[in-house]
N, CA, C and O atoms as CSV, one atom per row, in Angstrom:
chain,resi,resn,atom,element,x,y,z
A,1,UNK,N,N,16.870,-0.860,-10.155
A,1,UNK,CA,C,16.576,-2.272,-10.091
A,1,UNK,C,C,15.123,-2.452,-9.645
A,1,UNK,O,O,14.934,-1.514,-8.871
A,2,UNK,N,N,14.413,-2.907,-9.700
A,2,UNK,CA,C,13.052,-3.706,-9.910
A,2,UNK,C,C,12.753,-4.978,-8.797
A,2,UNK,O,O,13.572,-5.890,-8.680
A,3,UNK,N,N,11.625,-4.940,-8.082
A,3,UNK,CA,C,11.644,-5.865,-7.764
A,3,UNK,C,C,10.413,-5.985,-7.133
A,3,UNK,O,O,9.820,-5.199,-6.395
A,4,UNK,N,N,10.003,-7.543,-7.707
A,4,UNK,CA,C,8.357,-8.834,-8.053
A,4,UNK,C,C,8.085,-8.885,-6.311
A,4,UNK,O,O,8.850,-9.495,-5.563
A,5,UNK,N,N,6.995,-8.215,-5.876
A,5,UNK,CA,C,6.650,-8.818,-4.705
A,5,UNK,C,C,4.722,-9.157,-5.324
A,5,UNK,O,O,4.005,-9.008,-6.314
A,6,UNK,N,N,4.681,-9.757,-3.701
A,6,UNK,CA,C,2.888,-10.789,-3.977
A,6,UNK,C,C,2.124,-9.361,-3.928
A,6,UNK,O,O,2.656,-8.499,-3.228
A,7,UNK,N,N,0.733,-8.979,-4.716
A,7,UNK,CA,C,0.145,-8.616,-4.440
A,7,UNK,C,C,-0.554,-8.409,-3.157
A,7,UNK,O,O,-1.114,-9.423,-2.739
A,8,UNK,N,N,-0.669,-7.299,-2.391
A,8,UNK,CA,C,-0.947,-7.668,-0.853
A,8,UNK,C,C,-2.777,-7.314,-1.351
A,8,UNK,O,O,-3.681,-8.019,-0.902
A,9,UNK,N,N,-3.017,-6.276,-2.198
A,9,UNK,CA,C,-4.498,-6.059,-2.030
A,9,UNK,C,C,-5.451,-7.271,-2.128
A,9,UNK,O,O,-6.483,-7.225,-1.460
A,10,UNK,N,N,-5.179,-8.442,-2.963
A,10,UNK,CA,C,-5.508,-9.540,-3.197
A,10,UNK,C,C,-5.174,-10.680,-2.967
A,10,UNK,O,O,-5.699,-11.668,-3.480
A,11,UNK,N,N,-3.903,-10.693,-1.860
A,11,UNK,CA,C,-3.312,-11.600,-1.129
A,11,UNK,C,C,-2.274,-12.657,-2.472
A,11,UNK,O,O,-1.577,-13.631,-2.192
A,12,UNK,N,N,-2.482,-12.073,-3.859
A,12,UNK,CA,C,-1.580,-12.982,-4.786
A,12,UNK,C,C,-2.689,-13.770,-5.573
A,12,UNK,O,O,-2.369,-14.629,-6.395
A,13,UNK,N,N,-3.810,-13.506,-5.342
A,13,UNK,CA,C,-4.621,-14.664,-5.713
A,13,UNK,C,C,-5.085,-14.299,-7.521
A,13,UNK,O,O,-5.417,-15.044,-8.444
A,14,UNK,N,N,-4.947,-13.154,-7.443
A,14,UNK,CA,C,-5.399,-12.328,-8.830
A,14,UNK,C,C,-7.115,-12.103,-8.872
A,14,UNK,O,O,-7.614,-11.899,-9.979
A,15,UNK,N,N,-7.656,-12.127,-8.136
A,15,UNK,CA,C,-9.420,-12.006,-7.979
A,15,UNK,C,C,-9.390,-10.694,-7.061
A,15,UNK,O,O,-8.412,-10.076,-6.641
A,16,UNK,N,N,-10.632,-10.478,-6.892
A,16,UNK,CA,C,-10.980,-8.651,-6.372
A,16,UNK,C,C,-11.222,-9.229,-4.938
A,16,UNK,O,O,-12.057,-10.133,-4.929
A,17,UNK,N,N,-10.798,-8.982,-3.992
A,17,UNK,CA,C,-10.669,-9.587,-2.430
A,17,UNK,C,C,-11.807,-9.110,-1.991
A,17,UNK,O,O,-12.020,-9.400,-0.814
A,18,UNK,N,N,-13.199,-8.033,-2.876
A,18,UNK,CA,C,-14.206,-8.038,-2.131
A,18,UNK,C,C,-15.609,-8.353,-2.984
A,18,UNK,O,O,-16.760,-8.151,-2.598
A,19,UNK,N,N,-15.214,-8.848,-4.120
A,19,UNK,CA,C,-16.396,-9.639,-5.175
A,19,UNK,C,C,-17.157,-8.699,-5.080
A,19,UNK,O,O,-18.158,-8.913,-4.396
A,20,UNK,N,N,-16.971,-6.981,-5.853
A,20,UNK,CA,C,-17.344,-5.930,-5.858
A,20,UNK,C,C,-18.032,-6.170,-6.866
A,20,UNK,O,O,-19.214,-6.228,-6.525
A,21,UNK,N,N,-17.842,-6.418,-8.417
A,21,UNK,CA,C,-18.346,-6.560,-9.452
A,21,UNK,C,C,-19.073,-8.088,-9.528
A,21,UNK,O,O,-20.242,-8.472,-9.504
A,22,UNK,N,N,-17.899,-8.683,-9.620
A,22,UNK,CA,C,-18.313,-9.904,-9.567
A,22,UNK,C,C,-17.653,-11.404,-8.636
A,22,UNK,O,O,-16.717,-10.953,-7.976
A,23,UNK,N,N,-17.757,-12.648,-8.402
A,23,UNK,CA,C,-17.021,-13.271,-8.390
A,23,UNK,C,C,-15.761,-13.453,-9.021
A,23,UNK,O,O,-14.666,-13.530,-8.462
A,24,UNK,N,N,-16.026,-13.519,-10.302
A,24,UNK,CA,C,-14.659,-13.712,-10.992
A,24,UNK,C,C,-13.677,-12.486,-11.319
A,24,UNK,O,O,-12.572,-12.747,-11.796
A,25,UNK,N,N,-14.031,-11.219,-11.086
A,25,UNK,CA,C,-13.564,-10.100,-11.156
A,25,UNK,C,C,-12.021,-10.006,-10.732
A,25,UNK,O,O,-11.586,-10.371,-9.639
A,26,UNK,N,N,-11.242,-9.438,-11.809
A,26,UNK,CA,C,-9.959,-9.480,-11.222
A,26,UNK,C,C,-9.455,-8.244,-10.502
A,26,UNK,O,O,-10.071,-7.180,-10.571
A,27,UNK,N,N,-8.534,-8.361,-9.933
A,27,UNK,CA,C,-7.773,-7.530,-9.192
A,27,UNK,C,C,-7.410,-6.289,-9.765
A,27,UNK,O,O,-6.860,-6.211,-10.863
A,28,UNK,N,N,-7.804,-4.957,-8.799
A,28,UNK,CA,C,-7.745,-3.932,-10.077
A,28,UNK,C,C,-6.097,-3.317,-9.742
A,28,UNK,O,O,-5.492,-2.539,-10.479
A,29,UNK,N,N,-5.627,-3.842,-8.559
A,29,UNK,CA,C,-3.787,-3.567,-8.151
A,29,UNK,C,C,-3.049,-4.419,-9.244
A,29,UNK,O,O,-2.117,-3.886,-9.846
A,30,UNK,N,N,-3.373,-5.585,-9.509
A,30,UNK,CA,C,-2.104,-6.148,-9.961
A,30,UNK,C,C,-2.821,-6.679,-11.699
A,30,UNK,O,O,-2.278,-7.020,-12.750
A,31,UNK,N,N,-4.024,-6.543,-11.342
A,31,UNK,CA,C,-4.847,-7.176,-13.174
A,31,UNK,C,C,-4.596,-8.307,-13.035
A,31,UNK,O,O,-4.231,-9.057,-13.940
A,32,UNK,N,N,-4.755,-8.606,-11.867
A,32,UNK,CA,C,-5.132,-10.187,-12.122
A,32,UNK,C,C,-3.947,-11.194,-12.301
A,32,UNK,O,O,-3.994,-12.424,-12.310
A,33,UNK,N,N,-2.911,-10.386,-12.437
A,33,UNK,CA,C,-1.793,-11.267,-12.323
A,33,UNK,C,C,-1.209,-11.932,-10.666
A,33,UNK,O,O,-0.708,-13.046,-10.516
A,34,UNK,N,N,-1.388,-11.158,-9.836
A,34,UNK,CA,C,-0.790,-11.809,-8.709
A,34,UNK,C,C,0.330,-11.018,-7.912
A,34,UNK,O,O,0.720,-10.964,-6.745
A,35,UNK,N,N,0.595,-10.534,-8.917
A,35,UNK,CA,C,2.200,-9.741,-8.079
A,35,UNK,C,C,2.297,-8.176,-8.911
A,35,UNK,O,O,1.618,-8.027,-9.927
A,36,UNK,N,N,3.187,-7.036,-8.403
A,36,UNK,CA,C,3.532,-6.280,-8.351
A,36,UNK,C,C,4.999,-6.008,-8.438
A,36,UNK,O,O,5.849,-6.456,-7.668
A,37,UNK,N,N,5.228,-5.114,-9.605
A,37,UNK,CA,C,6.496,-4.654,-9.402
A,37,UNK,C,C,6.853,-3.516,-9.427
A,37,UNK,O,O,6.417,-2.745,-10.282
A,38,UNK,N,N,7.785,-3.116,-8.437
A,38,UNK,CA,C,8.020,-1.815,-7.987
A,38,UNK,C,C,9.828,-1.575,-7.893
A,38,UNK,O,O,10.568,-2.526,-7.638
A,39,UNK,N,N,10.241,-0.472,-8.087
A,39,UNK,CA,C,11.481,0.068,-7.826
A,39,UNK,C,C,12.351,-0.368,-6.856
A,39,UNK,O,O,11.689,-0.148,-5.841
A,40,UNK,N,N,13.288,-0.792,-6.528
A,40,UNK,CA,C,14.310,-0.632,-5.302
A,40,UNK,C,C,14.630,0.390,-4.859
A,40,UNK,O,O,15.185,1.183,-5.619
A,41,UNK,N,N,14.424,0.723,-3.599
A,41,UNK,CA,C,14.325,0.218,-2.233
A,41,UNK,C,C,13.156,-0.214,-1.922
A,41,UNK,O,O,12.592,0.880,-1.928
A,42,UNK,N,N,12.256,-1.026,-1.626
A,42,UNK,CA,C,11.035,-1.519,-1.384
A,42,UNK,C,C,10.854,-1.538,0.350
A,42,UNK,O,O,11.558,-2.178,1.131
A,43,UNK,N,N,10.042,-0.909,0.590
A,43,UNK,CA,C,9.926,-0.915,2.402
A,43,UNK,C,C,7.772,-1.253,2.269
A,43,UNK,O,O,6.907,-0.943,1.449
A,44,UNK,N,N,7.786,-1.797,3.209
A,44,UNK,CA,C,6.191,-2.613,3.441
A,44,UNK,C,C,5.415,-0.867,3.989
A,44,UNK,O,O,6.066,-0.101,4.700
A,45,UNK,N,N,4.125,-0.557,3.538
A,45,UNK,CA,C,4.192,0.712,3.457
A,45,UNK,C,C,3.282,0.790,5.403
A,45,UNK,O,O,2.482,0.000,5.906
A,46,UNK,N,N,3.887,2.054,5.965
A,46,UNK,CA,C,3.305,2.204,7.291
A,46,UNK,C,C,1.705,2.733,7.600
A,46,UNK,O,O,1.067,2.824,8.649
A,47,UNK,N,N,1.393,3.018,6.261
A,47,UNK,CA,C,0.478,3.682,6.984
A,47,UNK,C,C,-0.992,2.644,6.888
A,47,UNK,O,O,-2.028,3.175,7.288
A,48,UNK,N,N,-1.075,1.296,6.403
A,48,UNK,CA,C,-2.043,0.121,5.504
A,48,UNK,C,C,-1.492,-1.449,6.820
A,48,UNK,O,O,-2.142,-2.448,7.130
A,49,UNK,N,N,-0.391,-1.097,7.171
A,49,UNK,CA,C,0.959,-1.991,7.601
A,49,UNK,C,C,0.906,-3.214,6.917
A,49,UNK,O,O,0.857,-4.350,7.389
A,50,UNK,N,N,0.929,-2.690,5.259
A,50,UNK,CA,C,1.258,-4.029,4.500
A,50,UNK,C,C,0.011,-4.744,3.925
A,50,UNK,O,O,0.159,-5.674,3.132
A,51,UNK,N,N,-1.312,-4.293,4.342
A,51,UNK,CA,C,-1.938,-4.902,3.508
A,51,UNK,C,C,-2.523,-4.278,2.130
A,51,UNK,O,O,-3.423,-4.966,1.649
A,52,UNK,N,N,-2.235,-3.278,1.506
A,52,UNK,CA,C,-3.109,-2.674,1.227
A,52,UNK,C,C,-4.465,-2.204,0.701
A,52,UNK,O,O,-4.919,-1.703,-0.327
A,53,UNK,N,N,-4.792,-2.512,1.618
A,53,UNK,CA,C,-6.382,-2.185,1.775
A,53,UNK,C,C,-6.524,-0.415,2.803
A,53,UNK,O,O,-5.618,0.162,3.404
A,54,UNK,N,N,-7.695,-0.079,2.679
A,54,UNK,CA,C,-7.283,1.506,3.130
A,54,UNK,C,C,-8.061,1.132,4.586
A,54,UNK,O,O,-9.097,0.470,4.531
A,55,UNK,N,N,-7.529,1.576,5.885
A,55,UNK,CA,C,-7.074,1.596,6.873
A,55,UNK,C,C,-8.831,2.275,7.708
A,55,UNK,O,O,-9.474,1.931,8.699
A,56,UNK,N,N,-8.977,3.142,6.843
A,56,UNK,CA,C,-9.995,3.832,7.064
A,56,UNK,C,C,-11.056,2.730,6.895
A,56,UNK,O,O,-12.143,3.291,6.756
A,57,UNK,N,N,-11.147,1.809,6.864
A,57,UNK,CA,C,-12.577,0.668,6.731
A,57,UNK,C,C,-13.184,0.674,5.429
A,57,UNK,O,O,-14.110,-0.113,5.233
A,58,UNK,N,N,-12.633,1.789,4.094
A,58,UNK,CA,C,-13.664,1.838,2.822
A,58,UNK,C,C,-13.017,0.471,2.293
A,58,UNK,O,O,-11.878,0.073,2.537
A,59,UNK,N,N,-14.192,-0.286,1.356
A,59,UNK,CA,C,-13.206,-1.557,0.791
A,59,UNK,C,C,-12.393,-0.954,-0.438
A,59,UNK,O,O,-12.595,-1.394,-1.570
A,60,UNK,N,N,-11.746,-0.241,-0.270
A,60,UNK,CA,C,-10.879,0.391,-1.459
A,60,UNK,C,C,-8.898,0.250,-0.746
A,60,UNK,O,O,-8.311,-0.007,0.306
A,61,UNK,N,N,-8.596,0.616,-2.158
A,61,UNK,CA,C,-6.935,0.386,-1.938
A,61,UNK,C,C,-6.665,1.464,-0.811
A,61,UNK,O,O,-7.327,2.465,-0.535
A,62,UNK,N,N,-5.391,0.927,-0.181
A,62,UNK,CA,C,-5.114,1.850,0.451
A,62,UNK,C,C,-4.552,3.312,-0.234
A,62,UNK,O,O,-4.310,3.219,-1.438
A,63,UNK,N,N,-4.391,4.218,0.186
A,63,UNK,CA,C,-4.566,5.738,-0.532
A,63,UNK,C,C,-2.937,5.942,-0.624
A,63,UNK,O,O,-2.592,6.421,-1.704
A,64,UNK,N,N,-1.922,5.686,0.250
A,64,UNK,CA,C,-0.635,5.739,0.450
A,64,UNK,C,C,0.083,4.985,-1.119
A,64,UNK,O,O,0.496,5.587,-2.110
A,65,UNK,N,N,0.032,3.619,-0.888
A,65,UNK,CA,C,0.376,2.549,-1.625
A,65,UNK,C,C,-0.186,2.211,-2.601
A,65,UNK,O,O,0.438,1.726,-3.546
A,66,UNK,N,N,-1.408,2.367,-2.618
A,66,UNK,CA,C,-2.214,2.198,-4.010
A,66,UNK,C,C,-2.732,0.606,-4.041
A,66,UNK,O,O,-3.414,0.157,-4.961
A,67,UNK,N,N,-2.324,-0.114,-2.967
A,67,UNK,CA,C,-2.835,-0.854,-2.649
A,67,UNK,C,C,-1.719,-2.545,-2.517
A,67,UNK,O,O,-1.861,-3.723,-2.191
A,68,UNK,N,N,-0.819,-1.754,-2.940
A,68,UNK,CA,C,0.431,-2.866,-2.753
A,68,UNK,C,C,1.256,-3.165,-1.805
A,68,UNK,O,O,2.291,-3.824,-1.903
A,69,UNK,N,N,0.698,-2.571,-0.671
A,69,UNK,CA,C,1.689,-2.807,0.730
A,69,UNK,C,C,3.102,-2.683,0.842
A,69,UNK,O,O,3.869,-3.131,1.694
A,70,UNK,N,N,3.240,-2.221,0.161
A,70,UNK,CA,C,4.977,-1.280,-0.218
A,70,UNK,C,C,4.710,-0.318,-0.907
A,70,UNK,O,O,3.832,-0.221,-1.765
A,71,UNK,N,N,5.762,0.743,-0.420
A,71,UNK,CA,C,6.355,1.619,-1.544
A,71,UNK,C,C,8.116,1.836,-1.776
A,71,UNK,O,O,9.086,1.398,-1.158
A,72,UNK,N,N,8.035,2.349,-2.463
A,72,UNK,CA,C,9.834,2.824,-2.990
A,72,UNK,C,C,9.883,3.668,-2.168
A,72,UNK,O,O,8.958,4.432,-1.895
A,73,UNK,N,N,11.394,3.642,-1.461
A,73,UNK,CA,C,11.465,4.612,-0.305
A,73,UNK,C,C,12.826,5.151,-1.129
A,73,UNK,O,O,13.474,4.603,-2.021
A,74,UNK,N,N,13.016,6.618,-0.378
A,74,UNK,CA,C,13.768,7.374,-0.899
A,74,UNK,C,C,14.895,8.071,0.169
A,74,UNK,O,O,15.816,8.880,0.047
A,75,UNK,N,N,14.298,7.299,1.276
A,75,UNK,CA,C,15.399,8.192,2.581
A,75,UNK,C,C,14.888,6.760,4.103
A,75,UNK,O,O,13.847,6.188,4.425
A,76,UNK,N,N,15.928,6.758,4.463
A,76,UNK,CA,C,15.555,5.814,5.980
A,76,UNK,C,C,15.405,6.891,7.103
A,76,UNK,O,O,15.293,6.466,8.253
A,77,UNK,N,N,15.391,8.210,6.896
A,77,UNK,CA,C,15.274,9.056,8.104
A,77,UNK,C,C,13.403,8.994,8.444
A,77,UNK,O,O,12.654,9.216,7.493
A,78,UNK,N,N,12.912,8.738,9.584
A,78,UNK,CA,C,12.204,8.476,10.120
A,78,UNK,C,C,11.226,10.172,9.912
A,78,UNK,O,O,11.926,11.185,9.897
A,79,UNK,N,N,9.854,10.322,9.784
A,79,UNK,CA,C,9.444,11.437,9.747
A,79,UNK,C,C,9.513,12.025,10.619
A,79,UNK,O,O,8.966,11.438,11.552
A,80,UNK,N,N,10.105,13.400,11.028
A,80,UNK,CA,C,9.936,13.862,12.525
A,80,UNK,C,C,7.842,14.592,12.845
A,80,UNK,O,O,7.364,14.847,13.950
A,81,UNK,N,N,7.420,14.665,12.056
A,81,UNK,CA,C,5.924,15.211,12.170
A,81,UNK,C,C,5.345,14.179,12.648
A,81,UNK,O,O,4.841,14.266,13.768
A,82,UNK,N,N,5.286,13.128,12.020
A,82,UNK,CA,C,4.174,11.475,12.411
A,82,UNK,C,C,5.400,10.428,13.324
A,82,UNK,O,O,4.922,9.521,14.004
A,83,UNK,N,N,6.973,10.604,13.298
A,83,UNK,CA,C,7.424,9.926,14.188
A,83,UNK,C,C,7.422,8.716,13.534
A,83,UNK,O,O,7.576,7.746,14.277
A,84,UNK,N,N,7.319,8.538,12.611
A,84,UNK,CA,C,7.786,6.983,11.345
A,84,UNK,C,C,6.160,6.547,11.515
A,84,UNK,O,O,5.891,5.365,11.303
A,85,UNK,N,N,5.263,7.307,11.825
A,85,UNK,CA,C,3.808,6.051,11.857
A,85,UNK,C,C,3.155,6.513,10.320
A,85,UNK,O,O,2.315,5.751,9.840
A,86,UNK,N,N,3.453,7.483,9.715
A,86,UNK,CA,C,2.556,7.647,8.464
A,86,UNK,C,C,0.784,8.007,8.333
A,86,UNK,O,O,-0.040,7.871,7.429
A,87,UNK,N,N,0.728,8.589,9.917
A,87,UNK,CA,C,-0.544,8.604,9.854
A,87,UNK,C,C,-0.571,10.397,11.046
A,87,UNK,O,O,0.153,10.597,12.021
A,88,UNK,N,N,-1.741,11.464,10.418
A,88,UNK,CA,C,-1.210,12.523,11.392
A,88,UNK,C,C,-2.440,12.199,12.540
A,88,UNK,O,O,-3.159,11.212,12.385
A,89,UNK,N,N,-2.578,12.930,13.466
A,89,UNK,CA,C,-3.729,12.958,14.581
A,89,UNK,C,C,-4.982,12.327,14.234
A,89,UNK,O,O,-5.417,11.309,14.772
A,90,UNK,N,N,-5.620,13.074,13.179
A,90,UNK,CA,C,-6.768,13.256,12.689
A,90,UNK,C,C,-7.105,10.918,11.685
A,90,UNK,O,O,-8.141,10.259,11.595
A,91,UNK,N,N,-5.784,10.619,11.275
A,91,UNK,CA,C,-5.737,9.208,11.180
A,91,UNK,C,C,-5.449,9.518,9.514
A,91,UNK,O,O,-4.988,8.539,8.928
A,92,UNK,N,N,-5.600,10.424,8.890
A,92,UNK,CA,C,-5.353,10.520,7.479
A,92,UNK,C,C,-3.893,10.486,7.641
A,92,UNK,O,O,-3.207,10.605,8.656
A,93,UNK,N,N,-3.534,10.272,6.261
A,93,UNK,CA,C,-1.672,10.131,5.743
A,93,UNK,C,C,-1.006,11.609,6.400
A,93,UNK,O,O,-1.411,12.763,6.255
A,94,UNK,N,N,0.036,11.143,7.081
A,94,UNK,CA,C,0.743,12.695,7.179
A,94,UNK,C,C,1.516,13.347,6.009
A,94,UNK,O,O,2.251,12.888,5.135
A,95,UNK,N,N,0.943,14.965,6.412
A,95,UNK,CA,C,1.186,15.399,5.331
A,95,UNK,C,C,3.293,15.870,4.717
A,95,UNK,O,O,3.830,16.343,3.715
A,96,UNK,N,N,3.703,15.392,5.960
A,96,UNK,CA,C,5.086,16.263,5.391
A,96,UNK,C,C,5.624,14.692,4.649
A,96,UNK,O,O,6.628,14.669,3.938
A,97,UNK,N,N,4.788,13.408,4.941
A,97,UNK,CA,C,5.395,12.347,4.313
A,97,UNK,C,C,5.054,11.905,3.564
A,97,UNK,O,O,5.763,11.044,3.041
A,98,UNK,N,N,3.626,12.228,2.967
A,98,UNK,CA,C,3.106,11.675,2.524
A,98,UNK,C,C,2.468,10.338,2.781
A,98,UNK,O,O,2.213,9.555,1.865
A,99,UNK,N,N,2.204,10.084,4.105
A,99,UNK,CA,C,2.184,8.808,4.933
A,99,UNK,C,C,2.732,7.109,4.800
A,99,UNK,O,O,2.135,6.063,5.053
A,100,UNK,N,N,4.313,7.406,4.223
A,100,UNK,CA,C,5.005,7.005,3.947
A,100,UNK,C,C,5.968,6.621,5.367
A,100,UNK,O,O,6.572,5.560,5.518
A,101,UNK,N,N,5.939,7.718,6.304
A,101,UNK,CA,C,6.758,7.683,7.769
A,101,UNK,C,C,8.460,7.842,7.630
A,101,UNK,O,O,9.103,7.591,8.649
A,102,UNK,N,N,9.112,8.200,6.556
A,102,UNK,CA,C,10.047,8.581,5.873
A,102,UNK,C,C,10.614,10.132,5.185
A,102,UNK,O,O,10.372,10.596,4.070
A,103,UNK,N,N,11.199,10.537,5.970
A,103,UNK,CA,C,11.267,12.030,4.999
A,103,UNK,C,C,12.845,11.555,4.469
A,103,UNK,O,O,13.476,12.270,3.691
C-alpha cells in the first residue's frame, strides 16, 4: 500500500527551498509537485527529524531519506548500535542502520 505525504524538503510548496538555480526552480524531491509517495509503513526519518534537509548544514537533501522526511520502515526494533537515534558518534548515519534507527 502507498501512501501521499507533503514534501518535507520543500515544505509542499513545489519550489527549491534554497533558490539554488533559480527563483522559480522546482523542487528536485518531489518535481515540483508538492508531495511524495512512498510505501507502507511510513515512519518520519530519525536521522533529518523530518525535515529533510541534511543535518550536516550542506543545503542538500538529507542523505538517509533523500530528502522526504520519511522512510519505509521494515522492523520497529530500535537499533541497538545508535540506540534508535540514526546517527553514529562521529554524527554521520549509523552504519548497522543505515541511519534509519531501526534494525
Amino acid at each position: 500500500m502507498m501512501k501521499i505525504i507533503k514534501c518535507a524538503f520543500c515544505g509542499g510548496t513545489g519550489k527549491d527551498p534554497f533558490d539554488l538555480l533559480s527563483p522559480i526552480s522546482h523542487c528536485l524531491v518531489c518535481n515540483g509537485t508538492g508531495s511524495i509517495e512512498l510505501a507502507e509503513p511510513v515512519k518520519k526519518c530519525v536521522f533529518c527529524s523530518g525535515s529533510g534537509k541534511n543535518p550536516l548544514g550542506a543545503r542538500v537533501t538529507c542523505i538517509v531519506c533523500g530528502g522526504k522526511g520519511c522512510n519505509t520502515i521494515e522492523s520497529n526494533m530500535a537499533c541497538q548500535q545508535c540506540n534508535g537515534k540514526g546517527k553514529s558518534s562521529d554524527g554521520l548515519p549509523c552504519t548497522r542502520c543505515g541511519g534509519k534507527g531501526l534494525n
